[in-house]
Structure formats: structure tokens, C-alpha cells
C-alpha positions as CSV (number, residue, x, y, z in Angstrom):
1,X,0.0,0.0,0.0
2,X,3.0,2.3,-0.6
3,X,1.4,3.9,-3.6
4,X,-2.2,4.7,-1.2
5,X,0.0,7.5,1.0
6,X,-3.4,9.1,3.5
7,X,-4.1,13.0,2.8
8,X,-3.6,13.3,6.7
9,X,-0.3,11.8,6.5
10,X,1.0,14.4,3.8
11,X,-0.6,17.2,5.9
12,X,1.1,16.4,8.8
13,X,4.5,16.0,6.8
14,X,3.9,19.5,5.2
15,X,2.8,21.3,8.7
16,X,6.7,20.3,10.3
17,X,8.0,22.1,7.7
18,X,5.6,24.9,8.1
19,X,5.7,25.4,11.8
20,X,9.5,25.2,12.2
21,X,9.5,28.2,9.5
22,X,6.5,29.9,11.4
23,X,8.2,30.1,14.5
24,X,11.8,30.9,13.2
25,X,10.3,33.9,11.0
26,X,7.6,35.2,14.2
27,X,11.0,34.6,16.2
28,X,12.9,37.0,13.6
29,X,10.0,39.7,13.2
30,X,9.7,40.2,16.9
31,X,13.4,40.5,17.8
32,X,13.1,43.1,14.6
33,X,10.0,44.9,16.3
């Protein structure tokens, strides 16, 4: 079932991604501000 891959399991491979940049880039605007 390699080629089935679940939405839920993309999303949640996509939202690391996401949330590690998220944090790093509120991180960098509010030591700018």
C-alpha cells in the first residue's frame, strides 16, 4: 500500500515544515520589532 499514502499523513508531513519556519520567522520579526 505504498502507492495509497493518507491526505492526513501528507498534511502532517507539510505542517513540520511549516511550523518550524512559522516560528523561526515570528522569532525574527519580533526581535526586529
Amino acid at each position: 500500500m505504498i502507492e495509497f499514502v493518507h491526505p492526513w499523513i501528507i498534511a502532517g508531513l507539510l505542517c513540520v515544515p511549516i511550523i518550524i519556519w512559522w516560528h523561526k520567522y515570528k522569532g525574527k520579526s519580533l526581535e526586529g520589532s
